[in-house]
N, C-alpha and C positions, 0 to 999 in steps of 0.2 A: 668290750668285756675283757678281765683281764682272766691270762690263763692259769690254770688247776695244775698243780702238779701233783700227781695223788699217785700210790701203788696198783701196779694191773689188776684184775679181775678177771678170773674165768670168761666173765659175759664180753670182755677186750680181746679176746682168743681170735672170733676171727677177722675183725678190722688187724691186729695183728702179725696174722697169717697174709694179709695183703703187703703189711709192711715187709716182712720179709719177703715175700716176692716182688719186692722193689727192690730191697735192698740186696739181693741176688742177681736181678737184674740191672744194676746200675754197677757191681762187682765184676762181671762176667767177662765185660772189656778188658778190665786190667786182671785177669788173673786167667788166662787158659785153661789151667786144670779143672774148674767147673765142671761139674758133667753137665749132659743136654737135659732139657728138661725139667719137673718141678724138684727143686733141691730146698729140703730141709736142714737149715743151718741148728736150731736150737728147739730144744721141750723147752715150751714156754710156760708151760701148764706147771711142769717141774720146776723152774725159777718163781711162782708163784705159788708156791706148797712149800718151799726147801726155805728154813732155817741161813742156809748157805749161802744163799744168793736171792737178791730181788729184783725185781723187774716194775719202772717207774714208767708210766704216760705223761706228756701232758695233754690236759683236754682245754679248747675252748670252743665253748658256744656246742657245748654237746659234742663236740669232733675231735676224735684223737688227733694231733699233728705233730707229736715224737713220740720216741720208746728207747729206752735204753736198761742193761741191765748191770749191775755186779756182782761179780762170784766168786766166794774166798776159795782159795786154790793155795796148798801146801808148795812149799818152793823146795829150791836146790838147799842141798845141806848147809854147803859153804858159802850162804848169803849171810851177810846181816840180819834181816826179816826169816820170820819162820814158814809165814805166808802173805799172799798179795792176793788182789781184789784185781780182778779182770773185768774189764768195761768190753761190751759189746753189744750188740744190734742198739746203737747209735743210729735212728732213722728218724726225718721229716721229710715227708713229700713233698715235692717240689713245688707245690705252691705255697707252700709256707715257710720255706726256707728263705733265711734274711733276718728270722724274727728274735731270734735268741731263743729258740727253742733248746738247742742243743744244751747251751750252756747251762738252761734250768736244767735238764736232766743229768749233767755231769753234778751241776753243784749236788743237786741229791743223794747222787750216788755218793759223792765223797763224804759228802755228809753221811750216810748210812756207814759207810767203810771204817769212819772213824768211831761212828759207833760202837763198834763190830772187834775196834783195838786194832786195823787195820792202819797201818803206815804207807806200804807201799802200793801204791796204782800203777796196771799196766795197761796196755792195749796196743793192737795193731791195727798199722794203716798202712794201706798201697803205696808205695812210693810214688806211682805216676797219678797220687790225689792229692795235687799240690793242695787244693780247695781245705780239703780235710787236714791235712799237716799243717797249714795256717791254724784252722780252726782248734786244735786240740795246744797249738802252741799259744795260743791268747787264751786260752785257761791254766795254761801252767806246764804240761807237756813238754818234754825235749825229749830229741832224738838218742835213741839210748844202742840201738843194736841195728845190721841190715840182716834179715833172715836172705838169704843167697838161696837158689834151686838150678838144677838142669834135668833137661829129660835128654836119658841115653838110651831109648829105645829104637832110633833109630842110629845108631854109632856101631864103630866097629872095636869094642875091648873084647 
């Protein structure tokens, strides 16, 4: 069967809500600052109401096996662009990953973005997810910024 790529729905909320609990859990390794516990990354319910942002599935055989969303977001003054389209909750669970699910959900988005009179696409990814930095660079993706952190809480300034 081949798969749907269609806009969420309310009734996709809590097959959804598992994706993001995947997708939190599969984050948790590379990024410490997580807190313990259930972490809510995004109102999904909101990307599917909002003008601003949409939130894309695909389904086959009746089974969601991606999700990903864009969200125009007003930029820095002294950019070129006014605003840019933020891609996130990017998720296939892992037994369907391999299939080019992602890709259908990026082409969507960008599709939509341009829609939308959107130029610029962003998104973030771990650095230690080579997996994913391949993946988002065979769509067209290059590396643009390193966001850098330190925790000084246990330091002596």
């Amino acid at each position: 069967m081949k798969p749907i790529i269609r806009l969420a729905t309310k009734e996709d909320l809590p097959v959804l809500d598992t994706f993001m609990d995947g997708l939190v859990d599969a984050e948790r390794p590379m990024d410490v600052t997580i807190k313990d516990g259930k972490v809510v990354y995004y109102d999904l319910e909101n990307f599917i109401n909002s003008d601003e942002a949409v939130l894309y599935v695909v389904e086959l055989n009746d089974e969601l096996v991606a999700s990903g969303y864009a969200k125009i977001k007003q930029d820095r003054v002294y950019l070129k662009h006014d605003q840019h389209a933020y891609l996130g909750f990017m998720f296939v669970p892992e037994k369907h990953r391999g299939n080019g699910y992602n890709k259908l959900i990026v082409d969507a988005l960008l599709s939509w973005s341009k829609s939308k009179n959107i130029t610029e696409i962003r998104l973030d990814v771990y650095s230690s997810n080579p997996s994913a930095i391949r993946a988002y660079e065979k769509v067209g993706f290059s590396k643009h910024l390193i966001h850098m952190r330190m925790d000084i809480s246990n330091t002596n300034f």
